[in-house]
N, C-alpha and C positions, 0 to 999 in steps of 0.2 A: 342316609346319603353318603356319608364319610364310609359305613362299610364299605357301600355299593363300588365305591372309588380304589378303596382299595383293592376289593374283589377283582375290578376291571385292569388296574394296573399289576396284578399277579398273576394273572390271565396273559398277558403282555410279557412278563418277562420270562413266566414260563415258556411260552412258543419260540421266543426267540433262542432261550438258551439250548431249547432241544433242536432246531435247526443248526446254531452253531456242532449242537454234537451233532449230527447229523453229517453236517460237512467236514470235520473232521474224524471219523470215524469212517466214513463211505470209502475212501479208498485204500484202506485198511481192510476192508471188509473184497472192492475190488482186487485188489494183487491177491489176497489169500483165497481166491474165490479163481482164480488164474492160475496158482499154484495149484491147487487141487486140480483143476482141468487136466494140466498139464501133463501131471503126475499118473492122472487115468487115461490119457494119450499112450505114454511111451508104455505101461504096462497092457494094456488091451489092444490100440492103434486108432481104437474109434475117436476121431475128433468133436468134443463138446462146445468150440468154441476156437476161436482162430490160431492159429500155431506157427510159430517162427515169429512173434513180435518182436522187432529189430530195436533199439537203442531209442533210434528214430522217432520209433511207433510211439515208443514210453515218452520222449521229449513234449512230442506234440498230444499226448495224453496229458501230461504233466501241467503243457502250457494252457491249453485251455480251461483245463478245470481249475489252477490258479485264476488264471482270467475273470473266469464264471464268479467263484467265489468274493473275487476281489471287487467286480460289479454287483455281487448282492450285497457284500456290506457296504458301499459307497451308496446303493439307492437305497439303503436302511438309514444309513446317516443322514442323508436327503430328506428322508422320511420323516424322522424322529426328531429331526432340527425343525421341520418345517409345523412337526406338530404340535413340540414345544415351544413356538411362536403363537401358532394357532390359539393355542391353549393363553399362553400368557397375551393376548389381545382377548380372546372370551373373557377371563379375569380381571381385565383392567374395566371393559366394559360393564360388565356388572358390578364391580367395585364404584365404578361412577353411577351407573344407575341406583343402589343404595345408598350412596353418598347424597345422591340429591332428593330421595326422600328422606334422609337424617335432618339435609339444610333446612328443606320443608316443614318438618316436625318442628325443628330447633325456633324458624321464623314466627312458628304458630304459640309455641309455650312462650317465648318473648311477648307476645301483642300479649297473650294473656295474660301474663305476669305486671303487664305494663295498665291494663283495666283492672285490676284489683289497688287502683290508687285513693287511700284515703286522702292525703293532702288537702284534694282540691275538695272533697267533701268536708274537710273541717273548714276550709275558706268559705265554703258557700253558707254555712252555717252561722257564721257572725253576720246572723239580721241584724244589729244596730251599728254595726260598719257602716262601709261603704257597699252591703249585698242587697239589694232588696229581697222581699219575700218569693216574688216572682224568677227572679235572676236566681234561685235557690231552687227552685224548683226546678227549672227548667235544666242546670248541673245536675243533678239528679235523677231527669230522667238526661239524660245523655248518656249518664254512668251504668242506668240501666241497661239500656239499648246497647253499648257495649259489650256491658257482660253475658244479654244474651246472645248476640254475634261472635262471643268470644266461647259462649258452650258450643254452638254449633260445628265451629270451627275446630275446637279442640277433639269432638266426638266424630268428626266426619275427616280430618285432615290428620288424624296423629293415629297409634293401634294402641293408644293407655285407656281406650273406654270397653275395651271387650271385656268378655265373659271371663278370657284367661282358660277356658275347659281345654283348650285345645293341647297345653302344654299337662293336661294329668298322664298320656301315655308318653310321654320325652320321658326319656331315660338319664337327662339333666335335671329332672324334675325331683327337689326345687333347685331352679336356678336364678342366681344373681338378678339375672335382667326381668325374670317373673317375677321377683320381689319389687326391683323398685319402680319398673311399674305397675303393681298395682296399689306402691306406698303414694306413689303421683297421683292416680285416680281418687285415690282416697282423702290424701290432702286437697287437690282442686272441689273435687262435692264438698267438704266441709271448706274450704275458706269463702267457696259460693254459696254456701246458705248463709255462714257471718253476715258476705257482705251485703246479700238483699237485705238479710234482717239489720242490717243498717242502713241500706235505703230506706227500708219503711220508718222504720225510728227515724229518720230526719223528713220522711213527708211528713209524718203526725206532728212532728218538731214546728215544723213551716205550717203547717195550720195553725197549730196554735196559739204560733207568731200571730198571723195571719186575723185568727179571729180577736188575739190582744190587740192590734191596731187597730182593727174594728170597730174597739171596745174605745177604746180612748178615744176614737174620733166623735163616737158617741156622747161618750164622757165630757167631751169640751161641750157640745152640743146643748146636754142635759145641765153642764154648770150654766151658759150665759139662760140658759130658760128658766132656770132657780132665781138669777141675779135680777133676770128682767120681770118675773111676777114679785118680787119683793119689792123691787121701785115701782112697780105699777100700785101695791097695795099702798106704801108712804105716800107718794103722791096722789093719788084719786082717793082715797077714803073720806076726805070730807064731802064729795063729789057725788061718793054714791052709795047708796041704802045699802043700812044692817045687811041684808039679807045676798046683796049683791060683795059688798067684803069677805062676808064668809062664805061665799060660794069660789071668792080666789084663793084662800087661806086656806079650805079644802083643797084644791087648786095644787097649791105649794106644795102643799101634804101631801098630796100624790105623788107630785114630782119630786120632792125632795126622798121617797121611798125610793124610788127609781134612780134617782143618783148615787144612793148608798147601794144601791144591791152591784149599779156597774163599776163603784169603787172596790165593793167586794170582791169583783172578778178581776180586777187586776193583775198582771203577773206580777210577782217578785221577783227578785233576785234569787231566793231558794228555793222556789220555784222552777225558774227557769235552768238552774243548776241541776233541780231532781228530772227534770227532762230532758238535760244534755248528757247525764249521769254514764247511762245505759249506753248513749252513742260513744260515748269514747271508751267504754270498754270495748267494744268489738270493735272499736279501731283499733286499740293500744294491741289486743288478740291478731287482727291482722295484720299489722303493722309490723308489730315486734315480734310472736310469737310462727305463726303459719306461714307467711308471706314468702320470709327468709329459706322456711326451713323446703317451701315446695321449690323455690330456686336451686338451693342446696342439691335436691333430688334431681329436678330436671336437668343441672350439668351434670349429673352423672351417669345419668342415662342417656347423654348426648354424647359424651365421652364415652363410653360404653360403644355406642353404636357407631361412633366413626370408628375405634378398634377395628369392632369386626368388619367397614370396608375395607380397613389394612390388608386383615386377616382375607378377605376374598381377594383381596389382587396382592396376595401373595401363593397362595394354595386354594382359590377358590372356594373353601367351608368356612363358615362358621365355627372360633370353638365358644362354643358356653362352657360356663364354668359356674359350678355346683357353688350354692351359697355357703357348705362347709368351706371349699378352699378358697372362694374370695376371701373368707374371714381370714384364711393362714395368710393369704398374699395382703392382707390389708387395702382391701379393693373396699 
């Protein structure tokens, strides 16, 4: 495209500069083309061309073709003003038109950047707060729904999810803006697989919660039922036959097995520690490590591409710039 342009504007100044010689050289070329006539007049007598041109004749030759001249460079000027207006309205126009798929890109890496929030996923997580288990879950799938509203948006609303093939024949190839985004593309699928896989580590989290309350509700359940066949056996044994005491005392036994095995299942505290474990590495990973650094990338591919609107509503091209000389420009 930048050849094509320059092709087209050498094309242009070529024509022009040979019309200029053209007008100056033309009647250079008329008077000695008059002389010659002239010259073959007085030695033959055949007339090639008019003879006797008076002062006059030459004034009002003179005037006109001044004239002439002097109206093609003023509709040149005309011209050439009116087209480098033209031109700089084409370039402002497409300058804004770019501009506002940039702002659109830039709105879309913002939401998404803004749904990769763990915070509120470590809030929903203190079940023995003030979260219940449900209100835990229910944060969770929101953050879901999110992020997948946030892939679709990123791969259908931004150009970081392509192939990238298209720039192997660019002769800027590799260039700067190839690289970061496809460093963008790369950090987003990986901070989005962390952060599912830390959704699902805090649903099985909230289950577990989940079935621990369960367990204790139980638990209380299975103590008053221990409590209450043990005052049932004190008080009724003189009441009632061998056979019928030890049919409670079996009784007991059963339930008293049954109370230790849902004492066994109790959550601990290290426990619950070796289940939250896992969750906060892949936050501390997105939090501190990925998060920052895919922001980091996305303003500079946002700065990048408002450049080159500069760059089209100044000269209408695009320059890319090879990732050898970003690195010398410190880009």
């Amino acid at each position: 495209m930048k050849l094509r342009k320059k092709s087209k504007l050498f094309q242009q100044k070529f024509w022009l500069f040979l019309v200029i010689i053209l007008l100056i050289v033309a009647p250079i070329f008329i008077n000695v083309g008059l002389m010659v006539t002239d010259y073959y007049y007085q030695k033959t007598g055949n007339a090639l061309t008019a003879v006797g041109l008076s002062n006059e004749n030459w004034l009002e030759f003179w005037k006109d073709y001044i004239s002439i001249a002097i109206a093609f460079f003023g509709i040149y000027l005309v011209w050439d003003s009116s087209n480098k207006d033209r031109k700089k309205q084409y370039n402002r126009e497409l300058a804004e038109q770019y501009l506002h798929t940039v702002s659109q890109e830039e709105n879309v890496l913002v939401e998404v950047s803004q749904c990769f929030n763990t915070g509120i996923i470590v809030r929903s997580l203190l079940i023995f707060g003030n979260t219940t288990v449900q209100e835990s879950r229910l944060v969770l799938q929101n953050a879901r729904d999110k992020i997948d509203e946030a892939h679709i948006k990123f791969e259908l609303l931004t150009n970081l999810s392509d192939d990238f093939q298209k720039c192997l024949n660019c002769k800027y190839n590799p260039c700067i803006d190839k690289k970061i985004m496809k460093d963008i593309r790369d950090i987003f699928y990986d901070i989005e697989k962390h952060y599912i896989n830390m959704l699902n580590l805090g649903e099985e989290y909230c289950e577990k919660i989940a079935s621990g309350q369960r367990n204790l509700e139980m638990l209380d359940i299975q103590e008053k039922l221990v409590y209450k066949l043990k005052q049932q056996i004190l008080q009724l044994q003189d009441n009632y036959t061998p056979s019928e005491i030890y049919n409670l005392k079996q009784q007991l036994i059963g339930e008293e097995k049954q109370l230790k095995k849902l004492n066994e299942a109790k959550l601990s505290g290290d426990m619950l520690k070796e289940m939250v474990e896992p969750i906060h590495k892949e936050i501390d990973y997105i939090s501190k490590d990925v998060r920052p650094k895919f922001n980091r990338y996305c303003k500079a591919y946002i700065d990048i591409k408002k450049k080159h609107a500069m760059e089209l509503r100044m000269n209408g091209t695009i320059n890319y710039t090879t990732i050898e000389k970003a690195h010398c420009e410190n880009i």
